[in-house]
C-alpha positions in Angstrom: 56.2 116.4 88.9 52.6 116.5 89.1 52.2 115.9 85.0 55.0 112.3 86.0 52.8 111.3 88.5 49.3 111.3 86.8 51.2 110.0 83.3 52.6 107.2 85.5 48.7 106.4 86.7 48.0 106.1 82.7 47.8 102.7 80.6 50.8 103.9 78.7 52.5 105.2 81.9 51.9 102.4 84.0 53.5 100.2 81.4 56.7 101.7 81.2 57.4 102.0 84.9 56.2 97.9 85.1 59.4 98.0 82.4 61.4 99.7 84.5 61.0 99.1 88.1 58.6 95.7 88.6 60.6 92.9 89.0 57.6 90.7 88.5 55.8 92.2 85.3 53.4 90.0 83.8 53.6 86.2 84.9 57.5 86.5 85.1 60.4 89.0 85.7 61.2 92.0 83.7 64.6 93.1 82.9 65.3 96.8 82.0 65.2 97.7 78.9 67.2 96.8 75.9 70.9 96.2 76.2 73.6 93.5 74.8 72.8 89.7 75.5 74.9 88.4 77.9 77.0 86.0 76.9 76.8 84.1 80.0 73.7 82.1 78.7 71.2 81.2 81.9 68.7 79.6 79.4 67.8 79.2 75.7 64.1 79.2 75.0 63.1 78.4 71.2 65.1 81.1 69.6 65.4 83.3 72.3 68.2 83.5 75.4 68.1 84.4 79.1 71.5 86.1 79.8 73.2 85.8 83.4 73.1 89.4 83.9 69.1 89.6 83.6 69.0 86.8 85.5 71.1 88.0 88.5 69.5 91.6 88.2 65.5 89.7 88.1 67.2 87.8 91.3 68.1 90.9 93.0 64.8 93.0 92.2 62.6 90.1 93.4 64.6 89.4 96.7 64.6 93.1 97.6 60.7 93.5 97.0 60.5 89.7 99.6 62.8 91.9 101.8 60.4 95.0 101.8 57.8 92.3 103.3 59.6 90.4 106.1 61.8 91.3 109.0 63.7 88.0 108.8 66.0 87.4 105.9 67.2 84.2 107.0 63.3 83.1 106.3 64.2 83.9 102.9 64.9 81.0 101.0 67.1 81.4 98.2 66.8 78.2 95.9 62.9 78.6 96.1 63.8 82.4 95.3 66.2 81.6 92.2 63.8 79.0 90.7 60.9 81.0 91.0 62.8 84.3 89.1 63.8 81.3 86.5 60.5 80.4 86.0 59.2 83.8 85.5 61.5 84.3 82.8 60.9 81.7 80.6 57.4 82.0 81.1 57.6 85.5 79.7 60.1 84.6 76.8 57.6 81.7 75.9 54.5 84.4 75.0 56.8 86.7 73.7 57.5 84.5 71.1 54.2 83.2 71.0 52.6 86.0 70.6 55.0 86.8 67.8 54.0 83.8 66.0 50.3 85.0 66.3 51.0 87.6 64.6 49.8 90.1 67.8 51.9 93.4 67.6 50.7 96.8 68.1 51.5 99.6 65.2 53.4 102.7 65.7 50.2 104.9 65.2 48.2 103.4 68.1 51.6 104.3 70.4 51.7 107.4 68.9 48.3 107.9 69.1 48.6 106.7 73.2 51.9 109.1 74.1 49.6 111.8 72.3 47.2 112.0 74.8 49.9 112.0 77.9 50.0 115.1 79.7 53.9 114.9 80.8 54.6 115.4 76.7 51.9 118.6 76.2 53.5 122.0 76.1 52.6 124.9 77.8 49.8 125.3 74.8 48.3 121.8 76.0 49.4 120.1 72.4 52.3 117.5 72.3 55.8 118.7 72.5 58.1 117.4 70.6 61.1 119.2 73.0 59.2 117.5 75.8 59.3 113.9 74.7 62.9 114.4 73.8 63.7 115.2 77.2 62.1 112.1 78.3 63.9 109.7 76.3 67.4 111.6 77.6 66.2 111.2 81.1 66.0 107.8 80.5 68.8 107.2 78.5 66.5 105.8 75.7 66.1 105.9 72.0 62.2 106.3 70.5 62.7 103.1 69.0 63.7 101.6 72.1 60.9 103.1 74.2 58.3 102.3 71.1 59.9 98.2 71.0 58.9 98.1 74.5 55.6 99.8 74.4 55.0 97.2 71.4 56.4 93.6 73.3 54.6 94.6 76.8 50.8 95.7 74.5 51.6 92.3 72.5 52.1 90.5 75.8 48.6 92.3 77.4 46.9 91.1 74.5 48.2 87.4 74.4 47.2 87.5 78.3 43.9 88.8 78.1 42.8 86.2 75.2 44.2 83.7 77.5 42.5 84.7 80.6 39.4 86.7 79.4 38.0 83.4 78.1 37.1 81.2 81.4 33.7 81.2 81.5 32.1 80.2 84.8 27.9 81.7 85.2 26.4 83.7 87.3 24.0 80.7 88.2 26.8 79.0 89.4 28.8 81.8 91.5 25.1 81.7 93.2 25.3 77.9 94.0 28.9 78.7 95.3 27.4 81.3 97.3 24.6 79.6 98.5 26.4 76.8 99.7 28.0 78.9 102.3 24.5 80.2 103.6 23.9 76.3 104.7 23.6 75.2 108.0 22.4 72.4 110.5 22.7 70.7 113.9 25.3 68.2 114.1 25.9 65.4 116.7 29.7 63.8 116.4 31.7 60.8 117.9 35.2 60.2 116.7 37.1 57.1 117.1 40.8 57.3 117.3 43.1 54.9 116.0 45.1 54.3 118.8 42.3 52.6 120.5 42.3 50.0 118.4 46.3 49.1 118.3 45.6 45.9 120.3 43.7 44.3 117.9 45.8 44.7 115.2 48.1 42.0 114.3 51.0 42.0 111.8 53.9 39.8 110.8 57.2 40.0 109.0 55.3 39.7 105.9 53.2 42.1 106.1 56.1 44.5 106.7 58.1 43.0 103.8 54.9 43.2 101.4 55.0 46.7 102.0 58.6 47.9 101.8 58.7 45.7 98.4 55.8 48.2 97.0 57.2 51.4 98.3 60.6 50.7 98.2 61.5 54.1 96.0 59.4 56.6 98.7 61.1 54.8 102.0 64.2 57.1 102.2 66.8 58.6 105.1 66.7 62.5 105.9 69.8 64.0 105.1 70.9 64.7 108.5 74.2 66.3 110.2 75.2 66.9 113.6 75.2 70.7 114.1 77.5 72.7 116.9 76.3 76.7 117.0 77.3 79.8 118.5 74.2 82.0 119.0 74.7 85.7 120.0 72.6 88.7 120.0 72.5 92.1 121.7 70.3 91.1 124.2 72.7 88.6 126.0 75.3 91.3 125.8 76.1 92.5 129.4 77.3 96.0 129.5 79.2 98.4 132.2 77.4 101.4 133.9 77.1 104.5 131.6 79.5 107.6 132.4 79.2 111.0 132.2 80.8 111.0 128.8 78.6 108.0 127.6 75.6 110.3 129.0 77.1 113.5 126.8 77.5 111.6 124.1 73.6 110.7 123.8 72.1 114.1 125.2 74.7 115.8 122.5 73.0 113.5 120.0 69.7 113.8 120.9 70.3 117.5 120.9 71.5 117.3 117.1 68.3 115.0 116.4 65.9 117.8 117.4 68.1 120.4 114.7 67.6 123.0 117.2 69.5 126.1 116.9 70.6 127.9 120.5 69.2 131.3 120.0 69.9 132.3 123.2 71.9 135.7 124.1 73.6 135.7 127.2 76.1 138.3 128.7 79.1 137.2 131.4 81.6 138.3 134.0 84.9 137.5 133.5 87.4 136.7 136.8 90.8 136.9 136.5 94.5 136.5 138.5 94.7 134.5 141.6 92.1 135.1 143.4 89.8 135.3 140.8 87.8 131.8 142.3 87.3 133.9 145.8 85.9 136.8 143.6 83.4 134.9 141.6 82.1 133.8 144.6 81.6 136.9 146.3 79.8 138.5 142.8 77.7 135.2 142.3 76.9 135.9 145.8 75.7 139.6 145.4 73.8 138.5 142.3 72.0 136.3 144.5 71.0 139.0 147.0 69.5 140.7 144.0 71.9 143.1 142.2 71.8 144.0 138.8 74.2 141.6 136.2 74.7 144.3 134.1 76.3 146.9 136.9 78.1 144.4 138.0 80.0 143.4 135.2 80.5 146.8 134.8 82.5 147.0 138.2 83.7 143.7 138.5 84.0 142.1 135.0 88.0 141.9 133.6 86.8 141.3 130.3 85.9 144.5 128.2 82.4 143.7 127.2 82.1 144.3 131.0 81.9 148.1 129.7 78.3 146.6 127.7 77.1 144.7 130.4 79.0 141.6 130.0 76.8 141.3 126.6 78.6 138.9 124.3 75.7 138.0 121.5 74.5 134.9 120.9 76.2 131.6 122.5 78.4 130.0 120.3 80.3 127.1 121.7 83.6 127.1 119.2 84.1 130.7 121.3 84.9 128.4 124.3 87.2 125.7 122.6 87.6 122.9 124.9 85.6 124.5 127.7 82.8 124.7 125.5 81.1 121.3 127.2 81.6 123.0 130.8 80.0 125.9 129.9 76.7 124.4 127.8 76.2 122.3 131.3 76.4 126.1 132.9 73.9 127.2 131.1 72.0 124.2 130.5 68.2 124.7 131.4 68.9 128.5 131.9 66.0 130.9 131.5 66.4 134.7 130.6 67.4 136.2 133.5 69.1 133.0 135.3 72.5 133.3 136.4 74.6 130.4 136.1 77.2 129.4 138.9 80.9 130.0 138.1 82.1 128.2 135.5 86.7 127.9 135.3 87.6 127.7 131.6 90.6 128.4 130.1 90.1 133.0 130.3 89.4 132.6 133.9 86.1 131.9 136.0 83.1 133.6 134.0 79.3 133.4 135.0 77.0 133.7 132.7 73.2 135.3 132.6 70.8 134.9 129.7 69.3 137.9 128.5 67.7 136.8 125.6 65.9 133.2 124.1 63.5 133.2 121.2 65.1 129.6 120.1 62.9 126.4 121.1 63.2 124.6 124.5 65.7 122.0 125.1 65.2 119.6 127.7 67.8 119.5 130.1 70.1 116.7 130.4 69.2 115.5 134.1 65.2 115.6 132.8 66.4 113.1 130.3 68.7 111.2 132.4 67.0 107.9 132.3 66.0 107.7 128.8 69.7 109.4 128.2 70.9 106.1 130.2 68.9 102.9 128.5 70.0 104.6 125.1 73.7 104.8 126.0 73.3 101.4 127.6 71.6 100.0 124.2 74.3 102.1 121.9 77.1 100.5 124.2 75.5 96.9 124.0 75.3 97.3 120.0 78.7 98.1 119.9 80.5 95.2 121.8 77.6 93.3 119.7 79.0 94.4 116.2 82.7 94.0 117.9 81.7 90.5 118.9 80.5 89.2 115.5 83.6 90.8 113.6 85.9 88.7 116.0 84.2 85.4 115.5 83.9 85.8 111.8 87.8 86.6 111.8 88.4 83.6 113.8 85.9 81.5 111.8 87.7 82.5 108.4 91.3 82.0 110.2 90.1 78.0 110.6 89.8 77.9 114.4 87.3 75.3 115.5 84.0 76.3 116.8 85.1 75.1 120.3 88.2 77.0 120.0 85.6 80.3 118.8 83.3 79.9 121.7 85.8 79.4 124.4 88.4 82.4 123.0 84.8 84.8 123.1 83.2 83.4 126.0 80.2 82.4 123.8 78.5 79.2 124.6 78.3 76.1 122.4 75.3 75.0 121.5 74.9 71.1 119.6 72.3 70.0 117.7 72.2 66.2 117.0 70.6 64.8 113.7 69.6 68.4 112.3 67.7 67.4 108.8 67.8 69.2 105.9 64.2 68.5 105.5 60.6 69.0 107.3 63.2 70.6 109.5 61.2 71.6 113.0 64.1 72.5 115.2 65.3 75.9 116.7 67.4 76.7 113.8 65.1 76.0 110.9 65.4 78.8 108.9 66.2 78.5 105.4 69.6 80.9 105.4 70.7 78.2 108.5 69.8 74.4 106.8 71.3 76.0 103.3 74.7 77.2 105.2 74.8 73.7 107.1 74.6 71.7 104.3 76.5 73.6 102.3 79.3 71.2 100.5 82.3 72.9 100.9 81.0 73.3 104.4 80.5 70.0 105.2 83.8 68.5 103.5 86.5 70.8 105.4 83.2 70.6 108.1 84.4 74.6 108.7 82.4 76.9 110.7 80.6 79.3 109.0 80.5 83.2 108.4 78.1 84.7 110.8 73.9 84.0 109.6 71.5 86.8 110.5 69.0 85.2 112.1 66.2 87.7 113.5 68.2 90.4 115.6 70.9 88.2 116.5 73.4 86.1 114.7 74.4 82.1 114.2 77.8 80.4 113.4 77.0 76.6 112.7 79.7 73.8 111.8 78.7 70.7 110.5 79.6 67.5 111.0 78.6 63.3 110.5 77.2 63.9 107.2 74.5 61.6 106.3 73.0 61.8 102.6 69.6 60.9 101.5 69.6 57.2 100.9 66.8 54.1 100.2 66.3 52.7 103.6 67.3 49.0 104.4 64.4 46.6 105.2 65.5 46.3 108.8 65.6 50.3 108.9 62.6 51.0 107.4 60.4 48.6 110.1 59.9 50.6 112.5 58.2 53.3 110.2 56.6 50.9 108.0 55.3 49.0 111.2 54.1 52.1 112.5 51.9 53.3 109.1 50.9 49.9 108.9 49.3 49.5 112.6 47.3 53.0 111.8 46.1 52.1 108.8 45.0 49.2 110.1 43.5 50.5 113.3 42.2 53.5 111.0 40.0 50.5 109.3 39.0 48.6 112.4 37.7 52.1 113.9 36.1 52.9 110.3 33.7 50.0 110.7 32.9 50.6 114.2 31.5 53.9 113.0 29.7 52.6 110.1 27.8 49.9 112.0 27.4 52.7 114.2 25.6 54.9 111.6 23.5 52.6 110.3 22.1 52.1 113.5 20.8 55.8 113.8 17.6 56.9 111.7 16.0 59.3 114.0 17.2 61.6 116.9 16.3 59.5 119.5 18.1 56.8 118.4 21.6 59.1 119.6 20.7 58.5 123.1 20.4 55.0 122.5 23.9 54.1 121.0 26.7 52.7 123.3 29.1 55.6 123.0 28.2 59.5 124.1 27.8 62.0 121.3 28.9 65.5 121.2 26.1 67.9 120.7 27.7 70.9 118.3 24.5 72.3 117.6 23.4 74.9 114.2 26.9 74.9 112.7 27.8 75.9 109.0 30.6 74.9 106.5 32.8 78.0 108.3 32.6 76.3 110.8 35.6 75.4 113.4 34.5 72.7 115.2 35.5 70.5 112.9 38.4 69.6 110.8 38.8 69.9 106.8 37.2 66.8 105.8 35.0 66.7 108.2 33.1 69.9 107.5 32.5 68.4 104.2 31.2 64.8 105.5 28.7 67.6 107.4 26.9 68.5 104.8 27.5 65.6 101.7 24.1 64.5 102.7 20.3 65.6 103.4 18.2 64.2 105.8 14.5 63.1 105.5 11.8 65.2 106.7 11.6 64.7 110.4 14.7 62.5 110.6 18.7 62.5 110.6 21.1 61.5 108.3 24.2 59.5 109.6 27.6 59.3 108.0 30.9 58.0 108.5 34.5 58.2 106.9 37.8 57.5 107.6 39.9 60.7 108.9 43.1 61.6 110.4 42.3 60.9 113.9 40.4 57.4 112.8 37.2 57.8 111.7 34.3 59.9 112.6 30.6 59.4 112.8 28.5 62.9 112.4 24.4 62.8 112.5 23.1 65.7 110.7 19.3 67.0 110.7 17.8 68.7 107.9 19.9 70.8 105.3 18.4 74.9 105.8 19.5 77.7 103.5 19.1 81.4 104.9 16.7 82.8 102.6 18.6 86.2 102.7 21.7 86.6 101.3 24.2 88.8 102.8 25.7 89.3 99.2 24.4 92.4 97.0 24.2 92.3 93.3 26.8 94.0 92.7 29.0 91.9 95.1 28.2 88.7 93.3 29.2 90.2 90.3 32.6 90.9 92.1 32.8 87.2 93.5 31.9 85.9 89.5 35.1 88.2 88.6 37.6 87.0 90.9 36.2 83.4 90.0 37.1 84.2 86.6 40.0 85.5 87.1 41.3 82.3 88.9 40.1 80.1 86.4 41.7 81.6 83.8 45.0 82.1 85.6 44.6 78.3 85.6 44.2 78.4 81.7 47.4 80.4 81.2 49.1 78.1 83.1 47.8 75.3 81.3 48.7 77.1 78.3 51.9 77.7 79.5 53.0 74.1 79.7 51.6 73.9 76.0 54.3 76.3 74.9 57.1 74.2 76.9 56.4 71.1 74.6 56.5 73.7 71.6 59.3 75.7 72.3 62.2 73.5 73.6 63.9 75.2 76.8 67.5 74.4 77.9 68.9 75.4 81.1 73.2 75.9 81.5 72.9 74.3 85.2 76.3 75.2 85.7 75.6 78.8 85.0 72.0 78.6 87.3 74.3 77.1 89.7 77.1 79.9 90.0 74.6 82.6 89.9 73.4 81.3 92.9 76.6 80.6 94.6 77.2 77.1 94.7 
């Protein structure tokens, strides 16, 4: 195991198990190895093909590694999911082939020469073994040729990469600007003007309005939009009767089986028989309680014939007692060696019990536990009805019944939803899994109500209905939209001047105390700062000041615009970087930029290779 382990840390090792387990190996998905193409064709790239079955199996791997990561799967979102895996495998198919028109292939000496040197194929005499390597391949169900066509198209595909992505070039004088930039700071002063102060003075008419829609005609569309009644259930609103004494049982029993403790204890008993064998127990629990000895008792009193041993009877074993076997753990329940348990009637009698012996662990006792014992069988109980629930509903839902039929059969109440988009969706049932289901088309043309959608720890049933597709707006729809954008851009530019004359008038600090409108002094800020928004932390620092003076600037941003006054630029002469970190900073620079090159390279191959995509196929695979 230890020999897998380290050959799976190796360059060789770590390749075959991206080949056999990573979804996601090396800018795309990986399917296993080898195997028949499918006929199902997902795509054709150049020459090659992308079979259904890879494709579904890629699909699979991917969304249980997204799985691993969140605790929602209804924030899963599938079509992103699918087209993502799609893209993966074309991008891989393209540098396969690319790299096999480069001529870039690895020879079977330099894998040989790599397995070689693997630990998991030496022998006991630390050379390779042949019998070892064999067993490999059977494990795996592979051939050598197989594992050595792999080894050869994954190497190919490393080297492709790397003289793709080793080549961005970006110097070390520059990752030190980039540094250094962050080490900036200043005191700023800052007045915003918003927008909506200056609505009053803006004026527009109808052609204006028409101008505008006439331009942007194309971009001025409806939300696809339906009106959504849901059902919404979860354990939580799941009322639940008091626990019994069997529900309690049922979860000390449990908990009991949890710990894997064995009962070691020994115990001995006295057995009562006949009719009056209640009154007798009595009186010989009695006398034990004054002090006499169990085992001279049962010697006297016991009708069983271990009474002649003391009542011994070895080691408790609860099939002994059959269906009295839960009275008599209760009897004996919390018992320590030499306790004496009150009578107990089972089927041989009355019996009381004593233990004589317990090297087995402690169990607590079931009234110590009794309200944890409770919430549990409370939760376990709530669960249940909750799983009971959601199978009813579903059964209903896939009978036809109406959603207001559903909720007012399972006492569940409806919830409604009016004009629930499809897009830049931001209401309480935004999750992909939900908007996919609700817009679904089979959905919405027999507008049926839904199998049940896991949504966090609960469940959602939705049914669609007034269907409204994407469509260009009218002119008379699109005004009020159009006539809203228009009055803030407009505004946006009256308050942009304000703030320029406004600059303009402000060469020193002084002059901020002079101005008509109050400043906001931030103080020594830096571009981490988060005072201020995106653009403007850049508009802080796109200028220097003169010695002994400010600089004033002003630009347009999302509020209006904004006027910030800026003293001199300082740098902190210390870095907080080491060598060797800058180094790491230039590397992951690198790295970026040429991630962007084999992208870029990437959508070279597409115009070179021509890639097809059976829509039907894509569309099937994904359920539609």
């Amino acid at each position: 195991m230890d020999k897998l382990r380290d050959f799976l840390k190796s360059w060789p090792g770590r390749i075959l198990l991206i080949l056999c387990l990573s979804p996601l190996a090396l800018l795309g998905v990986e399917s296993y190895f080898g195997g028949n193409v499918d006929p199902n064709q997902i795509a054709q790239v150049g020459e090659a093909s992308i079979g259904l079955s890879e494709y579904q199996t890629a699909v699979n791997n991917r969304r249980t590694e997204l799985l691993d990561q969140v605790d929602d799967a209804s924030l899963l979102n599938e079509d992103v999911l699918h087209e993502q895996v799609l893209k993966g495998l074309i991008d891989r198919t393209l540098l396969e082939q690319q790299a096999g028109k480069l001529g870039m292939t690895v020879s079977d000496d330099t894998i040989n020469r790599l397995l070689r040197q693997e630990e998991i194929f030496k022998g006991e005499d630390g050379e390779f073994s042949n019998d070892q390597f064999a067993s490999f391949l059977r494990q795996r169900n592979m051939t050598k040729n197989q594992l050595f066509a792999e080894f050869r198209n994954q190497l190919s595909l490393d080297q492709l990469n790397a003289s793709i992505v080793g080549t961005a070039a970006y110097p070390m004088k520059a990752v030190s600007q980039l540094i250094d930039l962050q080490l900036e700071s200043r005191n700023i002063w800052l007045h915003r003007f918003n927008w909506q102060d200056y609505v009053s003075q803006v004026k527009l008419n109808k052609s204006d309005i028409q101008a505008y829609y006439d331009a942007n005609k194309d971009t001025l569309k409806s939300a696809a939009m339906v009106d959504l009644a849901y059902l919404q259930l979860s354990p939580q609103t799941i009322q639940v009767n008091e626990v019994t004494k069997e529900d309690l049982q049922q979860q000390y029993e449990a908990y009991k089986q949890s710990l894997a403790v064995v009962d070691e204890r020994k115990i001995s008993q006295i057995l009562l028989t006949g009719s009056d064998a209640k009154a007798r127990a009595d009186k010989v629990k009695a006398r034990l309680a004054k002090g006499e000895v169990f085992t001279k008792l049962a010697k006297t009193e016991s009708d069983d014939p271990s009474g002649e041993a003391g009542g011994d009877i070895g080691r408790f074993n609860p099939s002994v007692f059959g269906n009295d076997a839960a009275a008599v753990e209760k009897a004996l329940e919390g018992l320590s060696v030499g306790d004496v348990s009150v009578p107990v009637k089972t089927s041989f009698g009355y019996q009381i019990f004593t233990v004589t012996e317990d090297s087995g662990s402690k169990i607590p006792s079931l009234e110590s536990m009794r309200d944890d014992l409770t919430a549990k069988a409370k939760e376990y109980k709530r669960q249940e009805v909750y799983a009971d629930k959601v199978t009813a509903i579903n059964d209903l839902a896939a009978d036809g019944f109406s959603i207001e039929d559903i909720a007012q059969q399972e006492n569940v109440a409806l919830k409604r939803l009016k004009d629930y988009r499809k897009e830049n969706n931001k209401s309480v049932l935004a999750q992909p899994a939900v908007i996919k289901q609700a817009f679904d088309e089979f959905t919405i043309q027999d507008q049926a109500v839904t199998a049940g959608i896991e949504v966090g720890n609960g469940t959602v049933w939705v049914q669609p209905s007034n269907y409204r597709p994407t469509k260009t707006l009218s002119l008379s729809a699109a005004t009020p939209s159009v006539t809203q954008l228009l009055r803030q851009q407009k505004a946006s530019a009256l308050a942009l001047k304000d703030a320029k004359k406004l600059a303009a008038g402000i060469k020193t600090i002084a002059d901020i105390s002079k101005q008509s409108v109050t400043f906001q002094a931030l103080g020594k800020i830096s571009r981490q700062t988060t005072q201020l928004t995106e653009k403007e932390r850049g508009l802080a620092f796109s200028k220097q000041a003169p010695e002994k003076g400010v600089v004033a600037v002003a630009s347009e941003t999302e509020m209006g615009a904004t006027v910030l006054v800026g003293d001199r630029i300082k740098t902190e002469q210390q870095s907080p970087l080491s060598a060797a970190q800058r180094a790491q900073t230039a590397a992951i620079i690198r790295d970026n930029l040429g991630q962007d090159q084999l992208q870029d390279y990437l959508d070279y191959l597409r115009m070179v290779y021509k890639v097809e995509i059976n829509k039907a196929n894509m569309e099937n695979a994904q359920g539609r």
